[in-house]
py3Dmol code that shows the C-alpha trace and the ligand (Angstrom):
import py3Dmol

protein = """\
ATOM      1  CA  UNK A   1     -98.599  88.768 100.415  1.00  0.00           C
ATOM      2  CA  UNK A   2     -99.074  86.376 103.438  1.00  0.00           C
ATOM      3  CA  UNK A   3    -103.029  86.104 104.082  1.00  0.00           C
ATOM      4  CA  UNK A   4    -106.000  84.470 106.857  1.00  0.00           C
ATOM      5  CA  UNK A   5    -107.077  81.431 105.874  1.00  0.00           C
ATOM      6  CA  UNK A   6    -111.155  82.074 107.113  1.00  0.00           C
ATOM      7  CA  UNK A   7    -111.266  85.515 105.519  1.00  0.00           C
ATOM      8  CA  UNK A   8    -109.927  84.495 101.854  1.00  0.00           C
ATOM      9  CA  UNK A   9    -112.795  80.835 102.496  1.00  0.00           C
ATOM     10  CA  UNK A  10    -115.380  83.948 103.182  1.00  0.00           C
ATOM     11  CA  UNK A  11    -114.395  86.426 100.197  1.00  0.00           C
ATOM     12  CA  UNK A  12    -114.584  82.790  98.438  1.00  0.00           C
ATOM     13  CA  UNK A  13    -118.130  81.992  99.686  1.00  0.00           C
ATOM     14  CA  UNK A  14    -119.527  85.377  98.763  1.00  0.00           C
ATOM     15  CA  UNK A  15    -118.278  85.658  95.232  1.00  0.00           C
ATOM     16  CA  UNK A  16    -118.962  81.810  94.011  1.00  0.00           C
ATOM     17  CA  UNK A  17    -115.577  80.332  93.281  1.00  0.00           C
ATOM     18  CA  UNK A  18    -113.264  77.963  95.811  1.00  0.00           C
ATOM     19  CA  UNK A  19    -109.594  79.297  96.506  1.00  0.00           C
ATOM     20  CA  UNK A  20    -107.206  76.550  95.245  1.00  0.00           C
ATOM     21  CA  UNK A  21    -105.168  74.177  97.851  1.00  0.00           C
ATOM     22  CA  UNK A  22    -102.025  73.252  95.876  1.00  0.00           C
ATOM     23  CA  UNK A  23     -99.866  70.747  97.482  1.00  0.00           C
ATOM     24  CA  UNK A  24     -95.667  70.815  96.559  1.00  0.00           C
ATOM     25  CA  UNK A  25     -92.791  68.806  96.791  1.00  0.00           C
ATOM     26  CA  UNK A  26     -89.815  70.617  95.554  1.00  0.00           C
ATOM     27  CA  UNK A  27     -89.010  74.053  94.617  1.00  0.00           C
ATOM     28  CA  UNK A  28     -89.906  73.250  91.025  1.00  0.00           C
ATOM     29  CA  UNK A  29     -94.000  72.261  92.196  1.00  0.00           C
ATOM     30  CA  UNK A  30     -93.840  75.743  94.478  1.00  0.00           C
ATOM     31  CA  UNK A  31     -92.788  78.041  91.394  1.00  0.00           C
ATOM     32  CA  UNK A  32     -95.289  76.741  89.547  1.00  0.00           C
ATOM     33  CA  UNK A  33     -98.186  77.452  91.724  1.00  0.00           C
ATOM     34  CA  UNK A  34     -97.220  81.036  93.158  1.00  0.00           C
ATOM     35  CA  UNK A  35     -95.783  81.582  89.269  1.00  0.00           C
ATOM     36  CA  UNK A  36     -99.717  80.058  87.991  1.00  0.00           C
ATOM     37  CA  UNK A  37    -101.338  82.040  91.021  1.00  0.00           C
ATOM     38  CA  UNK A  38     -99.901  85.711  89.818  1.00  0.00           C
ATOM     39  CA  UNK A  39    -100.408  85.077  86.203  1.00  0.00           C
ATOM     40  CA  UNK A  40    -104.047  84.779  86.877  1.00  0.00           C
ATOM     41  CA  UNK A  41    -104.422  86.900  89.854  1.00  0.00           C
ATOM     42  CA  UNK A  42    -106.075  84.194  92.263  1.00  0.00           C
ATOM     43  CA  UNK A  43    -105.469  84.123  95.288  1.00  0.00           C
ATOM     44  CA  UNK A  44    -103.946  80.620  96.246  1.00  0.00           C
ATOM     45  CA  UNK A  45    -103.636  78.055  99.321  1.00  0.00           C
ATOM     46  CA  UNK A  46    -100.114  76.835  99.410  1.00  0.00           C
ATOM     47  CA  UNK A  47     -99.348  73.188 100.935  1.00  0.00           C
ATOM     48  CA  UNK A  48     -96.629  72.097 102.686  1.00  0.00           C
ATOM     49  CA  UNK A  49     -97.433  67.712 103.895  1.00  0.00           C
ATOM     50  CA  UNK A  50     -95.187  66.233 106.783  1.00  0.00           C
ATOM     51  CA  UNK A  51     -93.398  64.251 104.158  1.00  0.00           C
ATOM     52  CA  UNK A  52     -92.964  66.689 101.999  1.00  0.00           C
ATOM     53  CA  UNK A  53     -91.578  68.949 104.771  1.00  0.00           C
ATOM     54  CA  UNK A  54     -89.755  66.068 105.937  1.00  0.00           C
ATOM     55  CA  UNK A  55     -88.008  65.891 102.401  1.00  0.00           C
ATOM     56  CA  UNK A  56     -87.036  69.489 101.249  1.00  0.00           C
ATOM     57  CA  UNK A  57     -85.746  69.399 105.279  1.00  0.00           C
ATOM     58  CA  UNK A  58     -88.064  71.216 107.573  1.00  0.00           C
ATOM     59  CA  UNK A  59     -86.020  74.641 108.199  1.00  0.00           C
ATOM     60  CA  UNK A  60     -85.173  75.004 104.578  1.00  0.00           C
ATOM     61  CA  UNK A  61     -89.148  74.927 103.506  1.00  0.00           C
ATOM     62  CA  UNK A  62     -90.279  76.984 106.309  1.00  0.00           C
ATOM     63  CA  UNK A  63     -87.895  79.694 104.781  1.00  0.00           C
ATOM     64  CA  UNK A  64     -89.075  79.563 101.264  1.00  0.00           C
ATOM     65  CA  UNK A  65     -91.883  78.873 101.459  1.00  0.00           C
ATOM     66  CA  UNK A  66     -92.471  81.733 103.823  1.00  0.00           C
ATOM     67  CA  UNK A  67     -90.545  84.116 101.250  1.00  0.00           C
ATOM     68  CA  UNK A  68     -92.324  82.953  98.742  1.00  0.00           C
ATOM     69  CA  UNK A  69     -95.638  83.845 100.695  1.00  0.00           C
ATOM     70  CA  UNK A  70     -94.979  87.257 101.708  1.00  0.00           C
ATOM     71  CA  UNK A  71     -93.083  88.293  98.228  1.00  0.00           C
ATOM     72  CA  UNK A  72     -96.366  87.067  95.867  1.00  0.00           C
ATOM     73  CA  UNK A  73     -98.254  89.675  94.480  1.00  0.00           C
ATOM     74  CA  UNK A  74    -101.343  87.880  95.207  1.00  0.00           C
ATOM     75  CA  UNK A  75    -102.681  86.567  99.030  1.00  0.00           C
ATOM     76  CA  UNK A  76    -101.059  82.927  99.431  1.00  0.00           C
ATOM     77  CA  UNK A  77    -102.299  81.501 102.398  1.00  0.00           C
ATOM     78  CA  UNK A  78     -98.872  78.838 104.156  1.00  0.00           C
ATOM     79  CA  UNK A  79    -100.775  75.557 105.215  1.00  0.00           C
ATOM     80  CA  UNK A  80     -99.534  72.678 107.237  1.00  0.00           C
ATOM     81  CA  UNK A  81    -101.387  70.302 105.431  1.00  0.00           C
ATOM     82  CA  UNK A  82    -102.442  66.687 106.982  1.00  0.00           C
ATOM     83  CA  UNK A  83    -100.771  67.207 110.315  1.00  0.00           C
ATOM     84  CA  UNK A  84    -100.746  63.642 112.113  1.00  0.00           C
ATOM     85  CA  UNK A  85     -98.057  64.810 114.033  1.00  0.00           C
ATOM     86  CA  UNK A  86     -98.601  67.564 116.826  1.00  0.00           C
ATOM     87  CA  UNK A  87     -95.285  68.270 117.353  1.00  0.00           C
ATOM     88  CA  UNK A  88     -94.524  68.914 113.804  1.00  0.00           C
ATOM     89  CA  UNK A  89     -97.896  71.008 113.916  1.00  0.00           C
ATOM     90  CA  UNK A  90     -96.926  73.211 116.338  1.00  0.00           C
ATOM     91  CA  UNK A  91     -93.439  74.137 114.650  1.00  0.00           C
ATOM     92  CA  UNK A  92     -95.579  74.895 111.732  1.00  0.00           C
ATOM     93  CA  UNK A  93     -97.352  77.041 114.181  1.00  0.00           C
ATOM     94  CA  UNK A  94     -94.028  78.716 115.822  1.00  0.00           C
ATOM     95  CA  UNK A  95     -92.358  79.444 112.456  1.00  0.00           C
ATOM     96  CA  UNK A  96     -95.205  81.515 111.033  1.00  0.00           C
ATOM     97  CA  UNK A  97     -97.176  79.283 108.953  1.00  0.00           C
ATOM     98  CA  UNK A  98    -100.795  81.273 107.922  1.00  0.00           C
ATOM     99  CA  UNK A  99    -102.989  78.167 108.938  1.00  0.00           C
ATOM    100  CA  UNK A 100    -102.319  74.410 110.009  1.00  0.00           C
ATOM    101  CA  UNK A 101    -104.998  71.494 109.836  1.00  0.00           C
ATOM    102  CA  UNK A 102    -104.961  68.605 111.658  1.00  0.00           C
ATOM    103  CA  UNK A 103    -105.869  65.054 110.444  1.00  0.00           C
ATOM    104  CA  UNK A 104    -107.463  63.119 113.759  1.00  0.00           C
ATOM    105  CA  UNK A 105    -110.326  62.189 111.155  1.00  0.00           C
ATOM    106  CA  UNK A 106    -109.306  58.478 111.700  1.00  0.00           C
ATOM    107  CA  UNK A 107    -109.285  58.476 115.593  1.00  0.00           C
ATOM    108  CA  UNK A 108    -112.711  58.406 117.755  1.00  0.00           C
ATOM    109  CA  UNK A 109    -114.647  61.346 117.679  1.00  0.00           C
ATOM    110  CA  UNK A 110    -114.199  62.453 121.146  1.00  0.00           C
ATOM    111  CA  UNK A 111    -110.485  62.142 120.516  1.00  0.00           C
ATOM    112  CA  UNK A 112    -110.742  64.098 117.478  1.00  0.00           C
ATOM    113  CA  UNK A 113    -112.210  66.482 119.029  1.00  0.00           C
ATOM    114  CA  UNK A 114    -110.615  66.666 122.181  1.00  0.00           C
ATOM    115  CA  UNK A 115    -106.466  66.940 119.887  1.00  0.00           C
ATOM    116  CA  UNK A 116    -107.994  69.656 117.878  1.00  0.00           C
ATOM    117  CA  UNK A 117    -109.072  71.887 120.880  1.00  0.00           C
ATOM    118  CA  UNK A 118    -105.596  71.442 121.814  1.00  0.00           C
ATOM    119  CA  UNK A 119    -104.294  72.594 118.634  1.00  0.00           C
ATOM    120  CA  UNK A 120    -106.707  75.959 118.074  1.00  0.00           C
ATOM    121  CA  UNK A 121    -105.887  76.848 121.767  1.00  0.00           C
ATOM    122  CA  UNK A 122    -102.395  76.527 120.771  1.00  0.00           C
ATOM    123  CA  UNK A 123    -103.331  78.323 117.510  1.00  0.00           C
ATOM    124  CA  UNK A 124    -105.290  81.261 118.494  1.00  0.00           C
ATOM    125  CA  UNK A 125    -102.382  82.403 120.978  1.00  0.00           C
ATOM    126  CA  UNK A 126     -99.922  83.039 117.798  1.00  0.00           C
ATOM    127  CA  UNK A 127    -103.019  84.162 115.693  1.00  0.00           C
ATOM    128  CA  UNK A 128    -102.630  80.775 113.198  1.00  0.00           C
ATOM    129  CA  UNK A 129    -105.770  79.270 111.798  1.00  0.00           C
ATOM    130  CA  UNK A 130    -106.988  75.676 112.133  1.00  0.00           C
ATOM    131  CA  UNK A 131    -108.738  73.111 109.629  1.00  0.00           C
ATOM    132  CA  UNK A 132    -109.574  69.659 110.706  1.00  0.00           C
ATOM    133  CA  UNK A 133    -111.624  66.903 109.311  1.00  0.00           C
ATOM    134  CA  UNK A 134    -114.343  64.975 110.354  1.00  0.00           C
ATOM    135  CA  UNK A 135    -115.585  61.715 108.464  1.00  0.00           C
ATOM    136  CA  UNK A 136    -112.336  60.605 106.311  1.00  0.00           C
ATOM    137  CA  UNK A 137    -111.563  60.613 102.970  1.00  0.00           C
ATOM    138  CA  UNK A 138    -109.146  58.016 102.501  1.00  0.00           C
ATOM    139  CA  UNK A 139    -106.539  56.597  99.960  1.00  0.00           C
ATOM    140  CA  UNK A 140    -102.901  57.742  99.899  1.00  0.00           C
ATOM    141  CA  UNK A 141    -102.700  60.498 102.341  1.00  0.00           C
ATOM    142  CA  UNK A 142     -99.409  61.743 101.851  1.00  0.00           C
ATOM    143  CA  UNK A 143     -97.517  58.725 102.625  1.00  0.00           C
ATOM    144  CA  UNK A 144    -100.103  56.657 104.445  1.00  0.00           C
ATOM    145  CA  UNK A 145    -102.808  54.596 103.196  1.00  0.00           C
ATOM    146  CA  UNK A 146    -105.819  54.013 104.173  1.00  0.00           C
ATOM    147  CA  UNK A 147    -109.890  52.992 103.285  1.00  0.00           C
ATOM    148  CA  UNK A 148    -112.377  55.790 103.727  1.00  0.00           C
ATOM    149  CA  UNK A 149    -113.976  55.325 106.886  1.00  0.00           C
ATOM    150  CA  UNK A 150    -117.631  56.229 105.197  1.00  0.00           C
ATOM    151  CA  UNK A 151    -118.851  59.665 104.357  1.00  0.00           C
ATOM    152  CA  UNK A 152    -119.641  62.633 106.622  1.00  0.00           C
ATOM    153  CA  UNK A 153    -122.194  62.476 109.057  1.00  0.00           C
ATOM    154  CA  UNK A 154    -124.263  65.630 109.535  1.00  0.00           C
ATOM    155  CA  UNK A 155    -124.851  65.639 113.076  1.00  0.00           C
ATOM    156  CA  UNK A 156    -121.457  64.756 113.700  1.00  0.00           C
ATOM    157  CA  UNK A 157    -119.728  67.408 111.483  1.00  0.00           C
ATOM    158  CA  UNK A 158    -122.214  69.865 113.161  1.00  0.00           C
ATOM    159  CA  UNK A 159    -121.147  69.150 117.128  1.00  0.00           C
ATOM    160  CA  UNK A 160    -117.447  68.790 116.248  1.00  0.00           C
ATOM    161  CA  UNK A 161    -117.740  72.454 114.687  1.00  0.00           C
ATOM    162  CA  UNK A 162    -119.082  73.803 117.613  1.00  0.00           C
ATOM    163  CA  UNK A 163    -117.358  71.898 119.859  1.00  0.00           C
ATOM    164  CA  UNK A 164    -113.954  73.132 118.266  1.00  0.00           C
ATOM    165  CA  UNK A 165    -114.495  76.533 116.336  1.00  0.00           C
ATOM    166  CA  UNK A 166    -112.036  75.458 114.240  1.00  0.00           C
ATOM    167  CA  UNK A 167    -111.827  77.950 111.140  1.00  0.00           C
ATOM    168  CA  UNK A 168    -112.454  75.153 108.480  1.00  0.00           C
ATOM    169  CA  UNK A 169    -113.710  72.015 108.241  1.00  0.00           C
ATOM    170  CA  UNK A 170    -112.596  68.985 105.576  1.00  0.00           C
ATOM    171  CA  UNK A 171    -115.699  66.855 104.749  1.00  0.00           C
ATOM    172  CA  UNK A 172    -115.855  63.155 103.080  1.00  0.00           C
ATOM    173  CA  UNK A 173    -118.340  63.352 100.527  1.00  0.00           C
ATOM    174  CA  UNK A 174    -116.900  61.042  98.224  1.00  0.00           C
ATOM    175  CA  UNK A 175    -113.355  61.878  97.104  1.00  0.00           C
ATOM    176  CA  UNK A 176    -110.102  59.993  98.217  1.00  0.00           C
ATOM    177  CA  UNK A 177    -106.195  60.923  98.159  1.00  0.00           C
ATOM    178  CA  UNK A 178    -104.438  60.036  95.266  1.00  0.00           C
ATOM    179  CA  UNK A 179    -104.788  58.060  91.948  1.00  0.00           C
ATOM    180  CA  UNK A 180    -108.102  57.271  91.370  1.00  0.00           C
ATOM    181  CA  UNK A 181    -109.468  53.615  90.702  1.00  0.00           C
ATOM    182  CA  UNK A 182    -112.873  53.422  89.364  1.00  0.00           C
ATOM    183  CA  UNK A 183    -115.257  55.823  89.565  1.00  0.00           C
ATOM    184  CA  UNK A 184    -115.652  59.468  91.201  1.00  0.00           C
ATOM    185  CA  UNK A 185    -119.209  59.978  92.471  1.00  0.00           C
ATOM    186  CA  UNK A 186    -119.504  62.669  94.776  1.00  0.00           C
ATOM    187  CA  UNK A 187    -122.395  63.280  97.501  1.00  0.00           C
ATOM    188  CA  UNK A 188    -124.233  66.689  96.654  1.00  0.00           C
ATOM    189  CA  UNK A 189    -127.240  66.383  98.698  1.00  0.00           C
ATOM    190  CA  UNK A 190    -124.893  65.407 101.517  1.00  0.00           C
ATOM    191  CA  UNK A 191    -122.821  68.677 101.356  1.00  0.00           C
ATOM    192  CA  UNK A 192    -126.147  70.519 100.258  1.00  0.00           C
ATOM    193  CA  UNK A 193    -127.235  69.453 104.188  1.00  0.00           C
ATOM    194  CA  UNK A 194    -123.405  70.179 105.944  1.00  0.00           C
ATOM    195  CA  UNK A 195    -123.684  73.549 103.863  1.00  0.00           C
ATOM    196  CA  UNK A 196    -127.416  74.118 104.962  1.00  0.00           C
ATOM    197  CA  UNK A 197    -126.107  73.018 108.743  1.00  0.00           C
ATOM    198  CA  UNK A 198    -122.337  74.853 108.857  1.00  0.00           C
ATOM    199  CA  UNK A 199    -121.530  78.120 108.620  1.00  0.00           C
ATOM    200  CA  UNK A 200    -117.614  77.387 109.136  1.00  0.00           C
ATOM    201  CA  UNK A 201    -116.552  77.309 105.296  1.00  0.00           C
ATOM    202  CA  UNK A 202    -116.455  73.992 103.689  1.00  0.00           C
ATOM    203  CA  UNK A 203    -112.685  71.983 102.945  1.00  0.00           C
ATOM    204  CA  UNK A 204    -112.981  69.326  99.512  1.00  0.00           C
ATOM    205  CA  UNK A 205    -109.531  66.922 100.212  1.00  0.00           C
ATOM    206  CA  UNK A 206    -109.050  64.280  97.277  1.00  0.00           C
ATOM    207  CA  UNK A 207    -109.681  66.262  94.245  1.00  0.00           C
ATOM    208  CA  UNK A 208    -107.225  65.473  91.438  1.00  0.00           C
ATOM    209  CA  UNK A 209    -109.037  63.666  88.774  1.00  0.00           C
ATOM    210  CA  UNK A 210    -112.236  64.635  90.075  1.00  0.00           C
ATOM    211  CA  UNK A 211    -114.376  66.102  86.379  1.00  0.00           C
ATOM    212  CA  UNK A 212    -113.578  69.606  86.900  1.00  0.00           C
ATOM    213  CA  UNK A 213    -117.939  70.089  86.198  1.00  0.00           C
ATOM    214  CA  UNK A 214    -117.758  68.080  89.847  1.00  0.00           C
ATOM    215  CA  UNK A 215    -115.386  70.100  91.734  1.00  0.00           C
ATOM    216  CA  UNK A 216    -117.816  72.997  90.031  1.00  0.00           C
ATOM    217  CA  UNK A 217    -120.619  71.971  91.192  1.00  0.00           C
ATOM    218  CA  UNK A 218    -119.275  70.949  94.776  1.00  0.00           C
ATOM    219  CA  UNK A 219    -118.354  75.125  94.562  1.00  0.00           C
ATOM    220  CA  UNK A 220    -121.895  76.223  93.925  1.00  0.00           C
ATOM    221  CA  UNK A 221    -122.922  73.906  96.782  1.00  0.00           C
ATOM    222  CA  UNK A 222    -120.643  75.998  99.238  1.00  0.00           C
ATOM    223  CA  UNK A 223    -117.096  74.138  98.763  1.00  0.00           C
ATOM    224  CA  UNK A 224    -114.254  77.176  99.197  1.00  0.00           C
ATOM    225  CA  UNK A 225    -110.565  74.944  99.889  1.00  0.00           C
ATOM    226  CA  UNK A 226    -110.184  72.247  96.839  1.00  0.00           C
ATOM    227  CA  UNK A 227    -106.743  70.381  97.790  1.00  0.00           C
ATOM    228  CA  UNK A 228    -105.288  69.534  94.728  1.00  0.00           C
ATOM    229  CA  UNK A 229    -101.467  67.316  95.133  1.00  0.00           C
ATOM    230  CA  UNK A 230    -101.462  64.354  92.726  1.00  0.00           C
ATOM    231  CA  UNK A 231    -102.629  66.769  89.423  1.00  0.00           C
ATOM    232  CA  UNK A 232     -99.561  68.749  89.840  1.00  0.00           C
ATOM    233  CA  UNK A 233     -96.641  66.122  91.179  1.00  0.00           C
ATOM    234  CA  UNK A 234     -97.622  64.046  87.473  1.00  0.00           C
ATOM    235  CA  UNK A 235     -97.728  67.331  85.688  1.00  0.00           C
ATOM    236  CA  UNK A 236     -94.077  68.209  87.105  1.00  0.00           C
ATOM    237  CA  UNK A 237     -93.202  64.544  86.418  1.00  0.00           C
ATOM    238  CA  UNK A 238     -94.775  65.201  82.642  1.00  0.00           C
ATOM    239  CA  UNK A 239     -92.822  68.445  82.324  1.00  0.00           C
ATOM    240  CA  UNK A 240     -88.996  67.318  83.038  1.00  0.00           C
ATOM    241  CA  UNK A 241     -89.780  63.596  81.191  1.00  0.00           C
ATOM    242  CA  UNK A 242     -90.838  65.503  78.336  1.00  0.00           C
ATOM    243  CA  UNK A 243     -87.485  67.852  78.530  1.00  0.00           C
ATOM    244  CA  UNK A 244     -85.302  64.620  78.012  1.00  0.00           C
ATOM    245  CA  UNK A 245     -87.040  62.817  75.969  1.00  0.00           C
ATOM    246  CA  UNK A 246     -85.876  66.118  73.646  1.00  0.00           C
ATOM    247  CA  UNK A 247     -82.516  66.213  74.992  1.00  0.00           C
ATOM    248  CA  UNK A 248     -81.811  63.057  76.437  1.00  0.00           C
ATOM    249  CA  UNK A 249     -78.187  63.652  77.173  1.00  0.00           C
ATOM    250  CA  UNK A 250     -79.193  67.015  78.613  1.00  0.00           C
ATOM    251  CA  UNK A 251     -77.839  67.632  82.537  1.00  0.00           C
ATOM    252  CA  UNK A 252     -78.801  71.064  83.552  1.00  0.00           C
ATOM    253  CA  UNK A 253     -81.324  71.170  86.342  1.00  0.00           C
ATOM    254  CA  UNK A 254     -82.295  74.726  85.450  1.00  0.00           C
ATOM    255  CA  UNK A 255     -83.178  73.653  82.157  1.00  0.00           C
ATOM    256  CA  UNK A 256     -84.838  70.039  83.192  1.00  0.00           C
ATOM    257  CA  UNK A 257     -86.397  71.698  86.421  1.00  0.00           C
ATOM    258  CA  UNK A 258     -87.808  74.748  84.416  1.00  0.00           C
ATOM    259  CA  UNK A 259     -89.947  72.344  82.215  1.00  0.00           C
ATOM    260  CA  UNK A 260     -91.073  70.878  85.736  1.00  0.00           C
ATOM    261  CA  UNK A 261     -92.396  74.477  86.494  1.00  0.00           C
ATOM    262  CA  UNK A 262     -93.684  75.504  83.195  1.00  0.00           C
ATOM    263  CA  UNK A 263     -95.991  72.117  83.186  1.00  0.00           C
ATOM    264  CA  UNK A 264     -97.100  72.748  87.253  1.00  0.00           C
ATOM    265  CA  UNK A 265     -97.815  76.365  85.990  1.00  0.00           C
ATOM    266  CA  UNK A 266    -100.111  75.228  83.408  1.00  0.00           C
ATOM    267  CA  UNK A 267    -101.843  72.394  85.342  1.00  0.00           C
ATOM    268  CA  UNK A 268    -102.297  74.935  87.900  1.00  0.00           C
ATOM    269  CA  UNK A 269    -103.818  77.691  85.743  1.00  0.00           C
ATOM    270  CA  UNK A 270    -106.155  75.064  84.784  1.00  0.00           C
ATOM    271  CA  UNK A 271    -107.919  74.665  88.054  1.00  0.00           C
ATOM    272  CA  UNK A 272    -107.384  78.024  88.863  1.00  0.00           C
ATOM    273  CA  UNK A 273    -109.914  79.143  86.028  1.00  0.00           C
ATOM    274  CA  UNK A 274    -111.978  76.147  86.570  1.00  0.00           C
ATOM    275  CA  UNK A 275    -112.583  77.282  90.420  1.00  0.00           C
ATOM    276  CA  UNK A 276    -113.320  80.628  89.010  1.00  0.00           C
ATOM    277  CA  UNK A 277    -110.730  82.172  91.435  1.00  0.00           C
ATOM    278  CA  UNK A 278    -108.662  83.843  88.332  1.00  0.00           C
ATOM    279  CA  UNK A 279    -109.019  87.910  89.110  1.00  0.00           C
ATOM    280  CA  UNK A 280    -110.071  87.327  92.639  1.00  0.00           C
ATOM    281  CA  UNK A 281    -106.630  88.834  94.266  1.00  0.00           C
TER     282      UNK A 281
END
"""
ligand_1 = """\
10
13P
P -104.946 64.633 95.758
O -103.509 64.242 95.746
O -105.862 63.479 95.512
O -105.236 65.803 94.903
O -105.286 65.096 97.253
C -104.595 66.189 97.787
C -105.101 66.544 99.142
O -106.250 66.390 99.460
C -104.126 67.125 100.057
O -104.672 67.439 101.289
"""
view = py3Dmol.view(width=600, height=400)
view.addModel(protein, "pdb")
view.setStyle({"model": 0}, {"cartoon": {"style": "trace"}})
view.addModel(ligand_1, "xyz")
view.setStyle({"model": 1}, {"stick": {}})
view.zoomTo()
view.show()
């Protein structure tokens, strides 16, 4: 069933555990997650990025992925994820997406503040929720890349979330987008402060690779949205390599694909039990 963004963050806050935020590519990725979701009965945050949108073609994943939504067993919350583009945002909005966040995390603060006013006003009207970020976890960012521009700053993160009620808020407390190089250390007494500070739940971007005790520890400290993409595009990789290096003259993409699934399905299962969300529907 199609559900609110804010209210499944909430339910997430009170009971302890984070709701996953899986990102997908292809059909393959999306079975996988709502197939992972209803085998553990966790509720789930599914992704759609302008690229990826801009790949599957735009009408053709607002229609699954829609169906998909509202014919789980289990809440599955549609997110535009990293909107750069309003335009694109607001089709997101039109054609019935659950929540949309927009990534101005790179522009001044005023302006970042000013473009997401702009899109909750244009939100609230069709009754579609609204993330946005403030610091800015970098690397590759669906398909941009860029430095992190520093961590959170307290202050900051406070006025922009009451200066734009936005229904959650992605923080920069050391993650970054993609494959990681070197080492992951996140900032708990920074988010212990933004959690003390916020009440608006709390967004972790950047987490594949990230020690699962981390991302556990970042959920005890008040983290309920972990974004998860790069885990689960190498585990679909994983799963349809691995089906030819045991057929290699094999051709059938419901065979090749299905592997792709099964290995999302597990990958997601994984985090899904690590973010103690598993019997949470
Ligand atoms: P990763 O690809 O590093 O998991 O990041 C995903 C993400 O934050 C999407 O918003």
């Amino acid at each position: 069933m199609k559900a609110k963004l804010k209210e499944e963050l909430l339910k997430a806050k009170q009971g302890k555990y984070a709701v996953p935020a899986f990102n997908f590519d292809n059909l393959e990725m999306m079975k996988g997650i709502i197939e992972a979701a209803e085998a553990e009965k966790s509720p789930v945050i599914l992704m759609v990025t302008e690229s990826a949108a801009k790949y599957m073609g735009l009408d053709y994943v607002f229609a699954f992925s829609l169906t998909a939504a509202i014919k789980a067993t289990v809440p599955v919350v549609l997110h535009w994820d990293h909107g750069f583009d309003i335009s694109l945002i607001k089709r997101a909005i039109d054609a019935g997406f659950s929540s949309v966040m927009l990534d101005s995390s790179l522009k001044p603060f005023a302006e970042n503040v000013k473009e997401t006013q702009e899109i909750v006003a244009y939100a609230r009207q069709k009754g579609v929720e609204v993330e946005s970020e403030i610091g800015h976890v970098g690397g590759k960012e669906d398909d941009r890349n860029s430095s992190s521009k520093g961590y959170t700053d307290v202050q900051e993160a406070v006025e922009f979330d009451k200066q734009t009620q936005i229904d959650a808020l992605a923080v920069a407390i050391g993650t970054s987008h993609g494959l990681f190089s070197g080492e992951i250390k996140l900032q708990f007494e920074l988010l212990a402060e933004l959690e003390k500070n916020i009440k608006t739940p709390l967004v972790l971007h950047g987490s594949s690779q990230v020690p699962l005790e981390d991302l556990q520890k970042a959920i005890d400290l008040g983290i309920t949205k972990i974004n998860i993409g790069t885990d689960l595009k190498m585990a679909c990789a994983e799963g349809i390599k691995a089906w030819f290096k045991e057929n290699p003259n094999g051709f059938d993409a419901r065979k090749y694909g299905r592997n792709g699934v099964d290995f999302v399905k597990a990958e997601a299962i994984k985090k899904i039990r690590a973010f103690r969300s598993n019997n949470k529907a």
